[in-house]
C-alpha positions as CSV (number, residue, x, y, z in Angstrom):
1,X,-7.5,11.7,12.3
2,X,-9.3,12.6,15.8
3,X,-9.9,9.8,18.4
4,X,-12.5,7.8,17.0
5,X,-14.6,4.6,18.0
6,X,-16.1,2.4,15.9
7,X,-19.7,1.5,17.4
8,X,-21.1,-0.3,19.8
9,X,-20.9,-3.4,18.6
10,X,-17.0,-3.1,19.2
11,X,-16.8,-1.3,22.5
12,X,-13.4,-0.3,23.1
13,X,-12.4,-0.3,19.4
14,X,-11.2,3.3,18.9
15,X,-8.5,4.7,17.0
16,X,-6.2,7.5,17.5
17,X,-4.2,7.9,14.4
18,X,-4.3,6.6,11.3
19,X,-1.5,4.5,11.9
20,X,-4.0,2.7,14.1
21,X,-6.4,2.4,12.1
22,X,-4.4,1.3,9.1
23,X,-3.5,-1.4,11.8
24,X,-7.2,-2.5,12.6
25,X,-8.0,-2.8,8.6
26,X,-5.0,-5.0,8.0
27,X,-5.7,-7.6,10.8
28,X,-9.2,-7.3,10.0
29,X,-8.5,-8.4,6.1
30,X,-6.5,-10.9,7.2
31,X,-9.2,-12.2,9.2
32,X,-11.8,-12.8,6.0
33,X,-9.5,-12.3,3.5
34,X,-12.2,-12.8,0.9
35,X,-14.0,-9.6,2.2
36,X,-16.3,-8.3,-0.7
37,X,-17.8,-4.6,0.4
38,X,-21.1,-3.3,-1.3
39,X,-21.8,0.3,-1.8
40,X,-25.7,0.6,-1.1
41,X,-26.0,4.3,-1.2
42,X,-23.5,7.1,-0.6
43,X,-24.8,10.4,0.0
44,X,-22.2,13.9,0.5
45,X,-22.8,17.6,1.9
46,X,-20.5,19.7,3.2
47,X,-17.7,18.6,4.7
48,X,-19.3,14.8,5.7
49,X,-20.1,11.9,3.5
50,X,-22.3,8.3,4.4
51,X,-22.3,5.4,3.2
52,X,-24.8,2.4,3.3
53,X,-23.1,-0.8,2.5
54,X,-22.8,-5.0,3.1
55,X,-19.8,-6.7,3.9
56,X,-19.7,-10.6,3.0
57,X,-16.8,-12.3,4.0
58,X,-15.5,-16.1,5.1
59,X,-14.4,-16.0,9.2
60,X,-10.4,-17.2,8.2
61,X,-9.4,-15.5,11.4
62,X,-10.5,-14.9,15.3
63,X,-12.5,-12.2,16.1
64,X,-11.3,-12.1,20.1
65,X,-12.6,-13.6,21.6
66,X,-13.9,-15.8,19.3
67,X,-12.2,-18.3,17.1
68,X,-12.5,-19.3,13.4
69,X,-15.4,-20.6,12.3
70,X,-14.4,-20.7,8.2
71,X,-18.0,-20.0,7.8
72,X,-19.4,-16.8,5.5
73,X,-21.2,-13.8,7.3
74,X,-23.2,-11.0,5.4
75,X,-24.0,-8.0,7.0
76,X,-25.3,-4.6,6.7
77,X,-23.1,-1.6,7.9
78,X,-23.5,2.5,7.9
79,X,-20.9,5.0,7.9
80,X,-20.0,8.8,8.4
81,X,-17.0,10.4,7.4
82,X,-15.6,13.9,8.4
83,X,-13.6,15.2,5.7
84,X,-10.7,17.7,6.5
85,X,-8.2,19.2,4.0
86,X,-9.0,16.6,1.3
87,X,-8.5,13.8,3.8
88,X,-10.9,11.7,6.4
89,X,-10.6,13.2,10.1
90,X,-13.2,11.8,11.8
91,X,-15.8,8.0,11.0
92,X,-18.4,6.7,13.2
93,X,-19.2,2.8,11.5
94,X,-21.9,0.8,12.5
95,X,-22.8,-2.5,12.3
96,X,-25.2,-5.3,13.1
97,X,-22.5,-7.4,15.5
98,X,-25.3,-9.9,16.5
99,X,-26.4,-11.2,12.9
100,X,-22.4,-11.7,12.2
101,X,-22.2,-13.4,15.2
102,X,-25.5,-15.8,14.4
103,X,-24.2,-16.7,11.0
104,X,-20.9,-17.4,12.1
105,X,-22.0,-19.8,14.9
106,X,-21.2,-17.9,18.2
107,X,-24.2,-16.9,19.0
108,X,-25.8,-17.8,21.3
109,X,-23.7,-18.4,23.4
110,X,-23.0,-22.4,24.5
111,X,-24.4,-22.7,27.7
């Protein structure tokens, strides 16, 4: 897997291995361990693949910097995948930070 970052909705997120990004997916479960992911629509050609799909999930966990709220969140998130000998090389993810951050309560900001 090639250097790859997420989106900007997690700038400096990136992931060199998949070691690393095996890493990011377990804190991330552990996070909102109740994480239910919906496939929308998933379309293939070639050598790439995309996905449309929503995530809900309960915030058990920080997201840094912010703390848990134990609220739910639902959003919508896209994807691309680069497939390579029969495994993923490369994703690009995106996702709708702000209405995560809204439902969970950390935005906006206090202040």
């Amino acid at each position: 897997m090639r250097g790859v970052s997420l989106c900007q909705a997690t700038p400096g997120v990136e992931f060199h291995n998949l070691q690393e990004f095996e890493e990011f997916l377990r804190t991330d479960w552990a996070n909102c361990p109740d994480s239910v992911i919906t496939i929308q629509r998933m379309v293939a050609e070639s050598d790439m693949a995309a996905v449309l799909a929503t995530c809900e999930a309960t915030q058990a966990g920080p997201f840094v910097p912010y703390p848990a709220t134990g609220k739910k969140f639902c959003v919508d998130f896209a994807g691309i995948f680069r497939i390579a000998n029969d495994k993923i090389a490369e994703i690009w993810v995106t996702w709708d930070n702000l209405a995560a951050l809204t439902q969970l309560g950390h935005f906006p900001p206090d202040g």
